[in-house]
N, C-alpha and C positions, 0 to 999 in steps of 0.2 A: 796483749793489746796491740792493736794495729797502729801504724804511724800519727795519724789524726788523732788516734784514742790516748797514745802518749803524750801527743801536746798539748790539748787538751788537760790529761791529767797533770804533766807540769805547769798548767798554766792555772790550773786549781791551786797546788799546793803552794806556788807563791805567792796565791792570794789571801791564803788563808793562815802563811806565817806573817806575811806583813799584815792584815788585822792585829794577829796575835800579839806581833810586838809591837804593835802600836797603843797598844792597851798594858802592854808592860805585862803577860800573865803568860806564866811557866805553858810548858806542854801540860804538866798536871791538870794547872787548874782552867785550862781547855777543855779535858777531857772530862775535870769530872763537873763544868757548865755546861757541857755538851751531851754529857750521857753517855760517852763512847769511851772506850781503853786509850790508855795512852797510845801504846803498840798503833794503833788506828790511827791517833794525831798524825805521830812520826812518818805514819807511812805515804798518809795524804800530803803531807807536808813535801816529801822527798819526791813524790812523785809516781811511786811507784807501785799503788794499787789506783784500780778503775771504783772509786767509791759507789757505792746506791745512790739513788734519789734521796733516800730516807739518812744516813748517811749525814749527805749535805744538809740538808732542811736543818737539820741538828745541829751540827758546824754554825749555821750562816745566822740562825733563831739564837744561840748562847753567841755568837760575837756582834748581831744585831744589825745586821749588813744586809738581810734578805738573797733569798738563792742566787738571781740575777747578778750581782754585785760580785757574787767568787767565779762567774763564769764566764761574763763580758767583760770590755776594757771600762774604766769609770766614764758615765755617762755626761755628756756634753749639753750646754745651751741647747746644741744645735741638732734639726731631727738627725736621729740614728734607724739609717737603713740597714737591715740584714738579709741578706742575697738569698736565695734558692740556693741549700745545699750548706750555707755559712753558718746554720745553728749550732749549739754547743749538744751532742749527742749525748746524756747523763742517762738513759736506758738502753742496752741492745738484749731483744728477746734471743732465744734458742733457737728460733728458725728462720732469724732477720726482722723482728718488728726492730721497732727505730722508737723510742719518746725522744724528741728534738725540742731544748727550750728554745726561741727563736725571739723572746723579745722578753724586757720584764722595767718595772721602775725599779728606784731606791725606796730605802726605810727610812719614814717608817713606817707607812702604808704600802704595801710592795702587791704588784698583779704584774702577774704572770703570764706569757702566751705560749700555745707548746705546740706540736704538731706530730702526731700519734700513728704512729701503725702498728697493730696486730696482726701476723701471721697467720692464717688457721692453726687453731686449739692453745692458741699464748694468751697467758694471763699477767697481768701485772697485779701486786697487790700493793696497797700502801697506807702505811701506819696513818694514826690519827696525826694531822697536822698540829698545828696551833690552836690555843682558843681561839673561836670566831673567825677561823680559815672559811671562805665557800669558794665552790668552783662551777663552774659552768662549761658544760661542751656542744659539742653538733658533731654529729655525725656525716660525714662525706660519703662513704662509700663502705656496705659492709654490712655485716650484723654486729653488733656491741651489748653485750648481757652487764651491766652495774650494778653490783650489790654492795650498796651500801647500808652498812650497821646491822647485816645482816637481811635486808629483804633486795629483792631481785628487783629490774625492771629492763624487756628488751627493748633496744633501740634500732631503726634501720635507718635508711640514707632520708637525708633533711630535719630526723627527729632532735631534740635539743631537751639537755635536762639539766635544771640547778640542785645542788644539794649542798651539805655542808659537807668539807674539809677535815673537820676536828671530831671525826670518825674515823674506823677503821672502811675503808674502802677497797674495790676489787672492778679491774676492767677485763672482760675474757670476749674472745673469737669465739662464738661455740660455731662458727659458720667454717665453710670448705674455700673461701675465696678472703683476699687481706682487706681488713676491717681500717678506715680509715678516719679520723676525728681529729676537731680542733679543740685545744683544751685551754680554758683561763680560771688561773688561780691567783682568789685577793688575800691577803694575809695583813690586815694590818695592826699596827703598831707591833714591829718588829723592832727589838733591841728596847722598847720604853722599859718592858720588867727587868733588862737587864742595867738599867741607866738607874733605874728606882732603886737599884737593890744597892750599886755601887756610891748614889748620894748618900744612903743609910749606912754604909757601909763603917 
């Protein structure tokens, strides 16, 4: 990991012990609300791996925080501007794409704003989010192929598509030149199943 990638990533995993111990629940029973190995907790925790998208969403959905929340500082009264260049980088493809999340609310309705590059021939793929995740993009500059739940659809510069979230989805370049999109994702009630579970508990 490069400088930036490292602070970032310590600046994840102190977000996500202090959740943790403010809920008073072991690495364990993180990991197995989360879906992920312990080995995983510890490592995000200390710093020292560049976690997925998917990953997170995991993490932030089982402590009920919303992605935003483990990657920004806690959000203020007051607007919060985020500079060109100042997003939290949770994607780098293999030939330099970028996924930048660059803005998001709290839980427990949480949306998302991201800002997308694909390289020629990089794909991203990403698990089924939440129930009742949707997402919305536009294309800037580029060709952008989306299949979602398994069917295709191409996109070029100005197109815009909705779809659900809480499928398996897939964003690819099949173009020679870098594909460029803005993406927003709503996920809400984030942390209520985990709040329900805990009243019953």
């Amino acid at each position: 990991m490069d400088g930036e990638m490292e602070a970032l990533a310590r600046s994840i995993g102190e977000r996500v012990r202090q959740e943790r111990q403010d809920r008073r629940w072991t690495l364990d029973q993180l990991a197995e609300a989360a879906g992920v190995s312990r080995r995983m907790v510890v490592n995000v925790e200390q710093g020292s791996v560049n976690p997925s998208v998917g990953t997170l969403l995991r993490l932030s959905d089982a402590l009920g925080v919303g992605l935003p929340a483990l990657v920004e500082p806690p959000v203020s009264a007051q607007p919060r501007v985020t500079r060109q260049g100042d997003g939290a980088v949770l994607w780098s493809g293999a030939h330099g794409g970028r996924g930048v999340l660059v803005a998001g609310t709290e839980s427990p309705d949480v949306l998302e704003l991201w800002d997308w590059t694909l390289q020629p021939g990089e794909s991203h793929t990403s698990d089924a989010h939440a129930d009742g995740t949707r997402e919305l993009l536009q294309v800037s500059a580029g060709t952008l192929v989306m299949t979602v739940d398994g069917e295709s659809v191409t996109l070029g510069p100005g197109d815009a598509l909705s779809f659900p979230g809480d499928v398996d989805h897939v964003h690819t370049n099949p173009g020679d030149v870098p594909t460029r999109f803005t993406l927003a994702v709503f996920e809400p009630g984030v942390g209520l199943g985990a709040q329900r579970s805990a009243t019953h508990a």
